[in-house]
TIMARVEX-552322 format. One line per field, with one value per residue (C-alpha): residue number from 0; x negated, y negated, z. Coordinates in pm, 1 decimal, decimal comma. Layout:
BEGIN
resi <- c(NUM/...)
X <- c(X/...)
Y <- c(Y/...)
Z <- c(Z/...)
This chain:
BEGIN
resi <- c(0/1/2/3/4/5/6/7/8/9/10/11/12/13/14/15/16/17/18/19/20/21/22/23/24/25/26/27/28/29/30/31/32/33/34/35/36/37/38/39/40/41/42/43/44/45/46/47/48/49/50/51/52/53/54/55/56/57/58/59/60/61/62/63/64/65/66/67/68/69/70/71/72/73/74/75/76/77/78/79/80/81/82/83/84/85/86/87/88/89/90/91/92/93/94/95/96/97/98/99/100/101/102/103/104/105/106/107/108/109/110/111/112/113/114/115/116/117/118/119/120/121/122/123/124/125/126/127/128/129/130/131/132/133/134/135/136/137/138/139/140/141/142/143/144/145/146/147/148/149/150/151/152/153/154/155/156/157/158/159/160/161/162/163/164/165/166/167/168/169/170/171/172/173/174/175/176/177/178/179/180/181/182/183/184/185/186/187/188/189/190/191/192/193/194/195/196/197/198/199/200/201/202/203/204/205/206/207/208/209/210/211/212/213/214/215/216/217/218/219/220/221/222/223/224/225/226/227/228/229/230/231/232/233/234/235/236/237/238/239/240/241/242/243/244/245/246/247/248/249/250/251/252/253/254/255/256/257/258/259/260/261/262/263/264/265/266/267/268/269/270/271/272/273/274/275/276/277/278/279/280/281/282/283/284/285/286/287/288/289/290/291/292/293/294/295/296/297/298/299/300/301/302/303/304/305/306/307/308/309/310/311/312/313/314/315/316/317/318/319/320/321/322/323/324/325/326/327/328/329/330/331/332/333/334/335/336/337/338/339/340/341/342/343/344/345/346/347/348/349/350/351/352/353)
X <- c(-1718,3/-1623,6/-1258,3/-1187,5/-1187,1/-1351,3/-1504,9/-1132,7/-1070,4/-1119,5/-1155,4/-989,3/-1030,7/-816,7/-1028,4/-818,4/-873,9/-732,8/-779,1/-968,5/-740,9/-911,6/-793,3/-881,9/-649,2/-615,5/-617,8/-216,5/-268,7/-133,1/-322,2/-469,4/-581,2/-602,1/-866,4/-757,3/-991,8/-975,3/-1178,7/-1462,0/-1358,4/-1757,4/-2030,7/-2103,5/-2064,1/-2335,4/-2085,2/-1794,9/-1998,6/-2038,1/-1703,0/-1609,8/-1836,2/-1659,7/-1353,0/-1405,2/-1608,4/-1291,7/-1093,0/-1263,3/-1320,9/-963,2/-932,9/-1259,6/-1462,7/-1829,5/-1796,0/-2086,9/-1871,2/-1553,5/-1573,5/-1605,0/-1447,0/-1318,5/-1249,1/-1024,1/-1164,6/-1123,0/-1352,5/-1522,3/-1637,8/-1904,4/-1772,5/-2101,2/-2348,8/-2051,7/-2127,2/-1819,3/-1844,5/-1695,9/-1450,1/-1311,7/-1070,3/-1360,7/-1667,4/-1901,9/-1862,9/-1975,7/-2239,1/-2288,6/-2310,0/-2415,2/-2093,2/-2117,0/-2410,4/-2455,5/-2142,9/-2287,1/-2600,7/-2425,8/-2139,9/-2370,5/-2117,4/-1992,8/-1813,8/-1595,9/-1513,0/-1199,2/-959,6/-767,9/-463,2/-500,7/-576,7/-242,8/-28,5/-207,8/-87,7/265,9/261,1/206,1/267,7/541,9/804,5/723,3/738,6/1068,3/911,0/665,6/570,8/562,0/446,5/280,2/319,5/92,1/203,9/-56,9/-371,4/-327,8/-49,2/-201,1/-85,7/-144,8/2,8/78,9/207,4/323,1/182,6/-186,0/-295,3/-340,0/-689,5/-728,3/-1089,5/-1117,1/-899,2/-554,9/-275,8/-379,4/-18,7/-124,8/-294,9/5,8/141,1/466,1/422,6/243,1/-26,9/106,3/-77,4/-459,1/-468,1/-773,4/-942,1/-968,8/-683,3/-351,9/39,0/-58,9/210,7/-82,1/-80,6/242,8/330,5/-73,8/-68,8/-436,6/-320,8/53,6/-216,6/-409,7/-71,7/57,9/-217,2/-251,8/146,4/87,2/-225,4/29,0/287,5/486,2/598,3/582,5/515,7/301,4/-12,3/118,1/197,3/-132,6/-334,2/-90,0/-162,8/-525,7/-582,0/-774,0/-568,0/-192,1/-122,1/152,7/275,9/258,7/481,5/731,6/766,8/794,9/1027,3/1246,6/1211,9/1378,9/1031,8/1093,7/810,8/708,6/1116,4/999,0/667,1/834,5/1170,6/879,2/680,0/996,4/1053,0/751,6/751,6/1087,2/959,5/644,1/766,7/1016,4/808,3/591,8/911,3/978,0/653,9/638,2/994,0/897,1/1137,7/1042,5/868,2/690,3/651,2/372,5/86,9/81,2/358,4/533,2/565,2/595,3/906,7/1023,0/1331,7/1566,3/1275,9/1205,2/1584,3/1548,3/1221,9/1477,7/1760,5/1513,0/1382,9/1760,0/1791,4/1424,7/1464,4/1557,7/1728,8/1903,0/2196,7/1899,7/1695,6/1420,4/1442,6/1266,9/1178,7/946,3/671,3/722,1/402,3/421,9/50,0/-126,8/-59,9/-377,9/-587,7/-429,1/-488,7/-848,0/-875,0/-712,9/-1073,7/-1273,4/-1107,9/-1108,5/-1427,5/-1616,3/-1494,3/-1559,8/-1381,4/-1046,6/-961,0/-793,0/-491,9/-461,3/-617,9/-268,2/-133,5/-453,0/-721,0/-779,2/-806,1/-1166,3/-1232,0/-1177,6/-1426,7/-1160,4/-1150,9/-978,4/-606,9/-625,5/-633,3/-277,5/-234,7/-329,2)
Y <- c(-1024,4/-648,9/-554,7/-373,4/2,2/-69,5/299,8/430,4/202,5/258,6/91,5/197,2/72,1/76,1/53,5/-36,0/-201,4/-544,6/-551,1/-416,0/-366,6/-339,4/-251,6/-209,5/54,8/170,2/569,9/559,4/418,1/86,4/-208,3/-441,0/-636,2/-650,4/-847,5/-834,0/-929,9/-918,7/-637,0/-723,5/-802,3/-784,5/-658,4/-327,4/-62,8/-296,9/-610,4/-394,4/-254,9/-646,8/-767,3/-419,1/-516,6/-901,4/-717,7/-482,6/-765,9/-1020,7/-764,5/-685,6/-1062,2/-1072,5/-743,6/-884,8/-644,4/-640,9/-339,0/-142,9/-78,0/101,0/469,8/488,7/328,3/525,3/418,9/537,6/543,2/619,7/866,0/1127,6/1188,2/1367,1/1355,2/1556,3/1270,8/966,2/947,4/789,2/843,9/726,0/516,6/404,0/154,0/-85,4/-283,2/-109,6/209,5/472,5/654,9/751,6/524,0/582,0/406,1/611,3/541,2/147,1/75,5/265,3/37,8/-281,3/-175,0/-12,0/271,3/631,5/604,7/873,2/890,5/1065,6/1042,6/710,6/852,7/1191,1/971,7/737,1/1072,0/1205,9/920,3/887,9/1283,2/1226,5/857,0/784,8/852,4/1172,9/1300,1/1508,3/1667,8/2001,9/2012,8/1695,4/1484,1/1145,1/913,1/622,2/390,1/87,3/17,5/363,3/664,9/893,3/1198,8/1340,1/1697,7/1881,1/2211,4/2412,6/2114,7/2134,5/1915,8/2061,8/1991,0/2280,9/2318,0/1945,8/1818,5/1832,2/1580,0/1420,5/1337,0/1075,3/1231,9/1485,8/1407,8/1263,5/1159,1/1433,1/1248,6/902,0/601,5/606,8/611,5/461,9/856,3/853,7/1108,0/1062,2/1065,6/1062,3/905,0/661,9/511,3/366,5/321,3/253,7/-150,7/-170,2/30,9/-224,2/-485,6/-394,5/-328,7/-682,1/-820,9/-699,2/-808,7/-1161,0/-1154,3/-1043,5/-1323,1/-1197,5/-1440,6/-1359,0/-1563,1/-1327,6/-1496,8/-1785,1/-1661,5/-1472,2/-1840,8/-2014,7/-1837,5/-1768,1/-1415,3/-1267,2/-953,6/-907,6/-770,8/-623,5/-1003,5/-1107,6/-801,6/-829,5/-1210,1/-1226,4/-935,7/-1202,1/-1481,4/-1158,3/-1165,6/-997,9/-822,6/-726,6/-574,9/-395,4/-240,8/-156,8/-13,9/228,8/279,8/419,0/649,4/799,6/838,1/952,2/1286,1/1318,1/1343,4/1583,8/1785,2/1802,1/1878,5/2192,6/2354,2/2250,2/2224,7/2028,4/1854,3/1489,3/1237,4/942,2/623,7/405,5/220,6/-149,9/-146,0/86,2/-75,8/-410,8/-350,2/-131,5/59,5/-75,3/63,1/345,9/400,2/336,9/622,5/886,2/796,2/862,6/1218,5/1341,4/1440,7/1641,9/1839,4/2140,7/2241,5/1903,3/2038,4/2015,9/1726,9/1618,1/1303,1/1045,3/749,5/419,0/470,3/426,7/260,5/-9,1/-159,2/-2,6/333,6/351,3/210,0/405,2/740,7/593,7/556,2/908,7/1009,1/915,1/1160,0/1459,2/1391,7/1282,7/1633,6/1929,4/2070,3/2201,7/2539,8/2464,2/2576,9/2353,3/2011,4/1953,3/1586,1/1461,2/1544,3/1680,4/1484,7/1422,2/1750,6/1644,8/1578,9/1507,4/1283,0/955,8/920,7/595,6/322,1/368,0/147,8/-167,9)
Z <- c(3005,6/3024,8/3095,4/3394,9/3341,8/2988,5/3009,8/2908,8/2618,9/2270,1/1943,4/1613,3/1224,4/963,9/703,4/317,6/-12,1/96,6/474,4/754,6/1063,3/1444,0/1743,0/2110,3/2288,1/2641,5/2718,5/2678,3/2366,2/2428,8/2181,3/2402,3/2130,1/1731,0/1427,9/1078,8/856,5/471,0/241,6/51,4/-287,2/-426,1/-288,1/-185,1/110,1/336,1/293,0/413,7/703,3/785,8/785,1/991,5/1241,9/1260,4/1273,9/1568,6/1769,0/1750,3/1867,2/2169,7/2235,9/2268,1/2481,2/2686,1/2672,6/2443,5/2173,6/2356,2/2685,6/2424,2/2504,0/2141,9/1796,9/1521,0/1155,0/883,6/532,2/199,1/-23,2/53,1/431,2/597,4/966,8/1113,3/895,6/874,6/559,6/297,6/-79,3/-340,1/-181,4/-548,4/-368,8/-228,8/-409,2/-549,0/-315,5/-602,9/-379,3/-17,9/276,0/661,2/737,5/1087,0/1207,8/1072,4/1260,6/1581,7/1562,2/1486,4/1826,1/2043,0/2107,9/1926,6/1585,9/1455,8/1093,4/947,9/635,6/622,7/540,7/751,5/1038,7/1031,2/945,3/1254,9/1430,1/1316,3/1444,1/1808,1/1867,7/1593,0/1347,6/1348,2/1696,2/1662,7/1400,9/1374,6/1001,5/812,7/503,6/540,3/222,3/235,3/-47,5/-74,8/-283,9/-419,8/-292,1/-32,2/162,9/521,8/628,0/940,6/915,5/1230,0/1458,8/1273,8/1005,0/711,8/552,7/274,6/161,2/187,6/-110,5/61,8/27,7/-256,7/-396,1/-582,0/-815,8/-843,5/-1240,2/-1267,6/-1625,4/-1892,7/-2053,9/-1892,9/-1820,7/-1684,2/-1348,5/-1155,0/-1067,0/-1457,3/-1493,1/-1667,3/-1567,1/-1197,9/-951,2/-825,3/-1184,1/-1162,4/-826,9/-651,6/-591,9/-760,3/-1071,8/-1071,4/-1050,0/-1366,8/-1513,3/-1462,2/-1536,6/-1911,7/-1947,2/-1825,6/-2102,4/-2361,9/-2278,7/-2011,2/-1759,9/-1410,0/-1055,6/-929,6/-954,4/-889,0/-576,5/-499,4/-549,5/-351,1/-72,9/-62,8/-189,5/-452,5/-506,9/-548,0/-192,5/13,2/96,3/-259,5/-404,8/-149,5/-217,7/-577,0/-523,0/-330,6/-553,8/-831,4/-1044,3/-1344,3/-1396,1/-1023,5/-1023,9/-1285,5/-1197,8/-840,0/-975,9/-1176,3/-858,6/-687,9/-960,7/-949,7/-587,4/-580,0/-871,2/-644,6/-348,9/-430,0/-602,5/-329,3/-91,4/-344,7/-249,3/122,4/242,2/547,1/767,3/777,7/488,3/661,2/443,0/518,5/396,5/297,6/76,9/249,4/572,7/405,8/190,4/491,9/503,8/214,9/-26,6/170,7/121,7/-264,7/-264,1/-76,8/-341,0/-637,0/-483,1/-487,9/-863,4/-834,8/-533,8/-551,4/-201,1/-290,5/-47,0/206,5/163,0/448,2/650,3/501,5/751,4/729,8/924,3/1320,3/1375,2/1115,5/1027,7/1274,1/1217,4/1021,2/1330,0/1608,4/1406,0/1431,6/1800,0/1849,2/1688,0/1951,8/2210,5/2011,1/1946,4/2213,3/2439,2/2304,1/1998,0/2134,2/1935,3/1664,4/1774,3/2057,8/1896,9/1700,9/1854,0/1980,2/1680,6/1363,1/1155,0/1244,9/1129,8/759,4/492,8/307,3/-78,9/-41,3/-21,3/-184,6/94,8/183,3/450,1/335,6)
């Protein structure tokens, strides 16, 4: 059955390396209803397409209303996207996503309605800009610490895209010839603080003899990858080794960051992503601490906040997609709150949300 006044709601995605996030909003942005479902851990781009599609059609069971009726859905990904073809590549953080996908248009076919593709972590600092923690703010940066570290800007009320490649922070190096990070590089902050690289990391201690619950705790409750829920846990039972890997995460954050601050000197920091929101405040506390001996206005630091919109940042970023663009392209100096990041073809930010 179709909701009343179905022709103004919307769908988003949050699209990360352990979950898939969907939404049905109203046009004040309100969530009428939510699906999470988890990511793919095998397969390939057409599985993830699949469990998408499961995703968005629970949701708008709940909101009762078939996907076809939505004014449109958007989706937040990782990789490399082609907005005009919706095209993803090399999404690094899901299975076996080495080439290009139609991500765009199998989703359209599948939902019977628009789908907008932007940045993943663009899209959720987009939305943490006009709906969030980062309202009071003009210029801002948007750390998404989850699967892997990625960064959203907006200077002067516009995001900032570059040529494409823009807000990778990542992949900025924190440690001269340090440990491999997933892109294949070296010494970049997403080797030591990105949950997939931690994972790899624990894993080869645990095969060398070092004890740790964190497994344990990943079996015991059904997943296949050490996520958000399991860190945070084993953090609370005072895991050795997960205290370890997360007292180096916040280091490297904390020297990324601020280096990033030194160029940028923007007001306001937003923490998000899947660990972010997860270990919340008292870490995001810990990641501001850690940034103090690096900056280098350090009389002047910027506010550093969790992110307002928790886990659904990601997915409301998405939704905002469909209205910038289904009308026609606002200048670009008027499409600051509402938009841009659907303009990106932008190279994953490393699944931050999830």
């Amino acid at each position: 059955m179709e909701a009343a006044g179905s022709l103004f709601l919307r769908g988003g995605i949050d699209l990360g390396g352990t979950k898939i996030e969907a939404i049905v909003v109203d046009d004040d942005n309100t969530v009428l209803a939510s699906s999470r479902h988890p990511t793919p851990s095998t397969g390939g781009p057409a599985d993830v397409a699949r469990e998408i599609v499961a995703a968005m059609k629970a949701a708008c069971q709940a909101a009762g209303v078939e996907p076809g009726g939505l004014k449109g859905i958007g989706i937040g990904s990782p990789g490399v996207i082609d907005e005009a073809a919706g095209t993803v590549s090399t999404a690094r953080n899901l299975p076996g996503w080495e080439g290009s996908f139609p991500l765009g248009p199998t989703l359209a076919s599948e939902l019977g309605t628009m789908v907008a593709i932007g940045n993943d972590v663009q899209v959720a600092t987009d939305a943490e800009f006009a709906l969030g923690a980062g309202k009071p703010y003009d210029s801002l940066l948007g750390v998404m610490w989850g699967t892997g570290v990625g960064g959203g800007l907006i200077l002067d009320g516009k995001p900032w895209l570059g040529r494409g490649g823009a807000g990778e922070i990542g992949h900025m190096v924190v440690v001269i010839d340090g440990a491999r990070c997933p892109c294949g590089r070296r010494g970049c902050m997403e080797a030591y603080a990105g949950r997939a690289a931690m994972e790899a990391r624990a894993r080869r201690r645990q095969e060398k003899g070092t004890n740790t619950d964190l497994f344990k705790i990943m079996k015991d409750r059904g997943r296949a990858k050490l996520t958000s829920a399991v860190w945070a846990r084993a953090l609370e039972r005072q895991d050795k080794l997960a205290v370890e890997l997360i007292d180096e995460a916040v280091g490297a954050l904390g020297a990324g960051i601020a280096s990033a601050q030194n160029l940028l000197d923007v007001p306001a920091v937003i923490i998000g992503g899947g660990l972010g929101v997860r270990l919340g405040e008292p870490y995001v506390k810990r990641i501001r601490k850690a940034m103090q001996p690096h900056l280098f206005n350090d009389t002047h630091p910027p506010d550093v906040l969790p992110a307002g919109l928790g886990d659904l940042g990601g997915a409301l970023g998405a939704a905002l997609l469909v209205k910038s663009q289904r009308a026609e392209r606002p200048p670009a100096a008027e499409s600051s709150r509402a938009s841009a990041s659907a303009a990106a073809s932008s190279p994953a930010s490393a699944a931050a949300g999830s």
